[in-house]
C-alpha positions in Angstrom: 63.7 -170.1 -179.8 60.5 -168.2 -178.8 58.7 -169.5 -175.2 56.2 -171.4 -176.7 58.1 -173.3 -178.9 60.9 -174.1 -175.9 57.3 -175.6 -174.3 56.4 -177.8 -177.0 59.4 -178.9 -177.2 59.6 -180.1 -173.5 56.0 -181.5 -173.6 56.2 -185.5 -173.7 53.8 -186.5 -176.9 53.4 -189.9 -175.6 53.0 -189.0 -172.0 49.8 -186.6 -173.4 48.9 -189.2 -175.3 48.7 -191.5 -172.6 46.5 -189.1 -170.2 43.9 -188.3 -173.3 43.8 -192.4 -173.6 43.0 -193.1 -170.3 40.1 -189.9 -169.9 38.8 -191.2 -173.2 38.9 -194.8 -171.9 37.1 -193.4 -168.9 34.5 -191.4 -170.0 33.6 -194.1 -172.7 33.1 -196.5 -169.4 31.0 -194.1 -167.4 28.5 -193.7 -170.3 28.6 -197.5 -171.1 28.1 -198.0 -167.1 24.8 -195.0 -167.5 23.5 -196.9 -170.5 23.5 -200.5 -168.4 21.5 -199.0 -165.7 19.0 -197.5 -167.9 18.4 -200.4 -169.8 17.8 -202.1 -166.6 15.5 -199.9 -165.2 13.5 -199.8 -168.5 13.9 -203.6 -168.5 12.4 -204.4 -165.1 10.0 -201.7 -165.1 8.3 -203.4 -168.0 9.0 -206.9 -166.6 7.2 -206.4 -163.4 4.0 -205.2 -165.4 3.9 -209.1 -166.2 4.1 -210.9 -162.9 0.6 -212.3 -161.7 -1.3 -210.7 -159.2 -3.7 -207.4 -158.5 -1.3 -205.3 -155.9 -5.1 -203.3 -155.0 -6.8 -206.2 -154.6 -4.1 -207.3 -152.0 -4.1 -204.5 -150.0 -7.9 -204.9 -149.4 -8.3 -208.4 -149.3 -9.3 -208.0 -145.4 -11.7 -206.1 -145.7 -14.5 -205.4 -147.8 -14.5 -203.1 -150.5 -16.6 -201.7 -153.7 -15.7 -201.4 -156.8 -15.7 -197.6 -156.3 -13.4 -197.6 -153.7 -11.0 -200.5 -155.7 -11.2 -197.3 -158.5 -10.2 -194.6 -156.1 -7.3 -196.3 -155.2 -6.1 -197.0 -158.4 -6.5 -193.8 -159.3 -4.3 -192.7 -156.0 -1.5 -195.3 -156.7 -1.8 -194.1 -160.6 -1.9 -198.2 -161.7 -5.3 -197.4 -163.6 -3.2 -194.9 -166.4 -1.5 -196.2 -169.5 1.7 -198.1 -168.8 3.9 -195.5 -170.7 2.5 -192.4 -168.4 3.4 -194.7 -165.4 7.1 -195.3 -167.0 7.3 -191.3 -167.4 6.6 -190.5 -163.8 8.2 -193.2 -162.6 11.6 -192.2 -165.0 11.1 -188.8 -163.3 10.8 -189.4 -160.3 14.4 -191.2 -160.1 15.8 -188.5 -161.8 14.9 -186.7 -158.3 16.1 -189.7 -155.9 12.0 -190.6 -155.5 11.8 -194.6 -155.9 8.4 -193.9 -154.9 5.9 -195.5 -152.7 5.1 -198.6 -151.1 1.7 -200.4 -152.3 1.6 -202.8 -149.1 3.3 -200.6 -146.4 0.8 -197.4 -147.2 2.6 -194.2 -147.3 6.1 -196.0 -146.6 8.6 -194.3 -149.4 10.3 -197.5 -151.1 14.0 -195.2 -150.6 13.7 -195.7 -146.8 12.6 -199.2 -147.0 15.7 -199.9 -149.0 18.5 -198.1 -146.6 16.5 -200.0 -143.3 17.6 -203.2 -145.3 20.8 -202.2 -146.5 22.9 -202.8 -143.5 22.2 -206.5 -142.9 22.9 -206.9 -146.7 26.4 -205.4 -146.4 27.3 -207.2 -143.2 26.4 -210.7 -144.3 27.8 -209.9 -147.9 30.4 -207.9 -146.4 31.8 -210.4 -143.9 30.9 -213.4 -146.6 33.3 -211.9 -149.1 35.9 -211.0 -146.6 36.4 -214.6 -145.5 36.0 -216.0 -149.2 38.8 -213.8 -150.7 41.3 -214.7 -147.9 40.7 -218.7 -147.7 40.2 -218.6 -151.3 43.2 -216.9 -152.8 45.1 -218.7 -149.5 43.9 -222.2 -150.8 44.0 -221.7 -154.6 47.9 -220.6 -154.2 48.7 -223.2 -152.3 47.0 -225.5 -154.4 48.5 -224.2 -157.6 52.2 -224.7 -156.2 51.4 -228.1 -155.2 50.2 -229.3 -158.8 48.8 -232.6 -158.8 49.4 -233.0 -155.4 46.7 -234.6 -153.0 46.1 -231.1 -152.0 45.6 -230.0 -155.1 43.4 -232.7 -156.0 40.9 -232.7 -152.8 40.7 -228.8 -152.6 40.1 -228.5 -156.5 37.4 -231.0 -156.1 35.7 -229.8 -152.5 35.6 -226.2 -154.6 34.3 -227.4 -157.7 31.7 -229.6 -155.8 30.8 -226.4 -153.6 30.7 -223.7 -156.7 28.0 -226.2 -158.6 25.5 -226.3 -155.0 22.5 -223.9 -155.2 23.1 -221.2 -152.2 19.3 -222.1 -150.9 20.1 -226.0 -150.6 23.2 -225.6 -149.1 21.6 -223.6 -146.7 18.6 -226.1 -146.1 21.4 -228.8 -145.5 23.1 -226.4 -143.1 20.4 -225.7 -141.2 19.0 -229.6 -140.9 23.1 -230.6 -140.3 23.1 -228.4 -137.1 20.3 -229.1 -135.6 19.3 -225.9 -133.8 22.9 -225.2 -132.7 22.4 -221.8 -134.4 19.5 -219.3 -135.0 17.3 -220.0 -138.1 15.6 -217.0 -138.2 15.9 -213.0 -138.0 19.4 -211.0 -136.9 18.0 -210.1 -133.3 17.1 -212.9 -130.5 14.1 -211.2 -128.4 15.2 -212.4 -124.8 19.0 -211.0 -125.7 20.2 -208.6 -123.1 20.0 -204.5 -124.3 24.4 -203.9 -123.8 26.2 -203.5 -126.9 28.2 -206.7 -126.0 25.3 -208.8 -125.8 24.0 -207.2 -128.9 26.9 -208.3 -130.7 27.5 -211.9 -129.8 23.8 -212.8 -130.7 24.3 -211.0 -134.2 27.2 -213.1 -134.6 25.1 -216.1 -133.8 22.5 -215.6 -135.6 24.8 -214.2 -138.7 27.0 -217.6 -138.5 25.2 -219.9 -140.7 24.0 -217.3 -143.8 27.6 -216.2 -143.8 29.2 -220.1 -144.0 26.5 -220.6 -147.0 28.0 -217.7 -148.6 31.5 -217.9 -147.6 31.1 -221.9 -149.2 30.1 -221.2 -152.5 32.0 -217.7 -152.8 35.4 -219.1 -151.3 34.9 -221.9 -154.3 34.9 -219.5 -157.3 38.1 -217.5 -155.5 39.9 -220.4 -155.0 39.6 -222.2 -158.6 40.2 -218.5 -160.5 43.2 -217.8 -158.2 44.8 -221.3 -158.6 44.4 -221.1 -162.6 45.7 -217.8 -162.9 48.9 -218.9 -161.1 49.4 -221.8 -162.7 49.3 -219.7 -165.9 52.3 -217.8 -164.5 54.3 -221.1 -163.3 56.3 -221.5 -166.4 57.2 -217.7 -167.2 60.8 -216.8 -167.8 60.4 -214.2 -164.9 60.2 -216.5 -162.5 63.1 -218.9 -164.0 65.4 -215.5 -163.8 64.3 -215.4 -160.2 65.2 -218.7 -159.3 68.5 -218.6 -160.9 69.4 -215.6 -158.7 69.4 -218.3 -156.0 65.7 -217.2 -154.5 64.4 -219.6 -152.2 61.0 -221.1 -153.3 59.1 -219.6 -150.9 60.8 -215.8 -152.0 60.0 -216.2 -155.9 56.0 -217.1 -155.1 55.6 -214.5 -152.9 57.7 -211.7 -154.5 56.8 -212.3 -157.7 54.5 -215.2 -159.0 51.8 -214.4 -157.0 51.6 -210.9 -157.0 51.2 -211.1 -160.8 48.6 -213.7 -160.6 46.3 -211.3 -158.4 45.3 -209.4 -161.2 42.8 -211.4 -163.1 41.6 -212.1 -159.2 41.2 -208.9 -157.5 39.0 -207.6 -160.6 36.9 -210.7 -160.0 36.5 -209.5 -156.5 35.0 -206.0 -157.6 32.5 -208.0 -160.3 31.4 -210.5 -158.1 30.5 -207.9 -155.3 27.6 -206.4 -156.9 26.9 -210.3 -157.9 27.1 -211.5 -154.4 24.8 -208.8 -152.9 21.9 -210.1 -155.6 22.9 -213.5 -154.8 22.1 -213.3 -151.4 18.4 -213.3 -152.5 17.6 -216.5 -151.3 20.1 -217.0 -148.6 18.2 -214.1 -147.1 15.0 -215.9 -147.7 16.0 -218.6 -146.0 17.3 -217.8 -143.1 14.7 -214.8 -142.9 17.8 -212.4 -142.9 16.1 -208.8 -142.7 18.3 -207.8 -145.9 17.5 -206.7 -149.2 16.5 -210.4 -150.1 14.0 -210.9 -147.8 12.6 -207.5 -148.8 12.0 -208.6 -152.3 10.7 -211.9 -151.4 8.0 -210.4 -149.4 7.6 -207.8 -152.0 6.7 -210.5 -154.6 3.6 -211.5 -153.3 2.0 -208.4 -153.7 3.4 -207.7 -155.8 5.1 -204.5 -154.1 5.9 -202.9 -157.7 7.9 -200.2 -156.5 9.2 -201.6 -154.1 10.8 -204.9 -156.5 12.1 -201.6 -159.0 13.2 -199.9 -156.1 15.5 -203.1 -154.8 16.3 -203.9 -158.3 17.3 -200.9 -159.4 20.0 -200.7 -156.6 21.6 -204.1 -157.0 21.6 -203.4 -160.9 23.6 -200.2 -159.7 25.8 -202.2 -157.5 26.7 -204.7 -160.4 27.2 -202.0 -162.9 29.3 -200.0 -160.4 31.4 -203.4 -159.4 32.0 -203.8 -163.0 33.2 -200.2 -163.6 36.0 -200.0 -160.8 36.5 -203.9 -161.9 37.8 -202.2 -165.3 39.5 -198.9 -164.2 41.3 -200.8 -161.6 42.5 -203.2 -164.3 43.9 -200.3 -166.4 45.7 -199.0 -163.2 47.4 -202.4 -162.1 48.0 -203.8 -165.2 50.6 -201.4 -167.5 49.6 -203.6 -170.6 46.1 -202.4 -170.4 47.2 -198.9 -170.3 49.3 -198.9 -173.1 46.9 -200.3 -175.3 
């Protein structure tokens, strides 16, 4: 038997099989995740050409100006070409990493605008999720192995009544409930003392009640998804095999019912990232959190057009992106997935 043939004969067909799958299924997700984001960014560059309002005729509304000074400055933001040629520049210059150029904040490039915001974002969205996975997937197992229990019955209801509250009215009632115990407004206090200790304590204060409204209606959606999908695995032979091997209660949840159920709940976690940073629009506007939200609530009363497709664009991108590890890491922890 010649060399080559002694190789194909030790080459696993299944096992190259299996690797061609899974680039195929990979690739085919990328492009599908690259079609999403274009669509979007066609979508809510045409959108935006709709919303009420003259963005030149705010920038000079406080002071006076002639008409042929309102045409020069159309003509220097480009607004007075057709929309098309405005869609072609604007396509090429995100193709280059340009998201352009501020209409209210003269000369301000939208990209920077964005990554000042983006770290308030991530901290309150950051810390939000944190919290919500743990007491979520905490309560919802808990819950689930106490079936019909009082528990069960007064978390599943407190969750359900929390998932169905709008995030802006829950953080109205917040704010009336505590009665200037904690900061409405901003990330900073000015009269806060310059060390990096001080610094700290007053953004927790003032990060305290946006985070809660989050963490309330976020910790909800964990809780019911993680209690359901265990519930789904109570009455598998797996865990009847398990408990006939004499393992205590306790062992067989643990070791083997919960880690199972986890799956349909830590892909939930990637999706509903990208979810919960464009959710945080109006929390943000509420508490005046200097975040993406508040960006694009001031933006909208320009309207700031490139500044709304600049934001948008990115939490699209974080959605889509959410949504693609969502499904790879699906594939990786679930083997039924990959053999498929």
């Amino acid at each position: 038997m010649t060399a080559p043939e002694q190789a194909a004969v030790l080459v696993d067909p299944d096992e190259h099989r299996g690797g061609t799958g899974t680039a195929r299924f990979v690739l085919r997700k990328v492009v599908e995740a690259a079609v999403s984001i274009l669509l979007v960014i066609v979508l809510f560059f045409f959108l935006f050409r709709l919303l009420p309002g003259d963005p030149v005729a705010t920038m000079v509304r406080e002071r006076p100006t002639g008409p042929k000074q309102l045409a020069e400055l159309r003509e220097q933001l480009g607004v007075d070409k057709p929309v098309l040629v405005q869609f072609g520049q604007y396509l090429g210059g995100l193709l280059h990493g340009d998201l352009g150029t501020s209409y209210l904040v003269r000369g301000r490039p939208v990209a920077d605008m964005i990554a000042e915001r983006l770290w308030p974002t991530i901290l309150l969205v950051g810390s939000a999720t944190v919290l919500a996975v743990v007491l979520g997937l905490w309560l919802g197992t808990r819950a689930a192995w106490r079936r019909d229990s009082a528990f069960d019955r007064t978390q599943t209801g407190i969750a359900l009544t929390l998932w169905s509250v709008p995030q802006f009215w829950l953080g109205l009632i917040l704010l009336v409930a505590t009665n200037g115990l904690f900061p409405s407004r901003g990330m900073h206090s000015p009269d806060a003392a310059p060390d990096v200790f001080s610094q700290t304590l007053d953004v927790l204060h003032h990060l305290a009640l946006p985070c809660v409204t989050l963490l309330a209606v976020f910790y909800a959606q964990y809780m019911l998804i993680m209690r359901s999908s265990l519930l789904g695995e109570m009455n598998a032979d797996y865990l009847t095999t398990a408990r006939a091997k004499g393992l205590r209660d306790d062992l067989v949840r643990r070791r083997h019912a919960v880690p199972n159920a986890l799956l349909p709940t830590a892909t939930l976690v990637f999706m509903q990232f990208g979810m919960v940073v464009s959710g945080a629009v109006s929390v943000e506007a509420v508490f005046s959190w200097p975040g993406l939200g508040q960006l694009t609530y001031d933006a909208l009363h320009g309207p700031d057009l490139p500044v709304l497709q600049g934001v948008f664009v990115v939490l699209a991108g974080a959605v889509v992106l959410m949504n693609l590890l969502a499904e790879l890491l699906y594939r990786v922890l679930d083997p039924r997935v990959r053999t498929s």
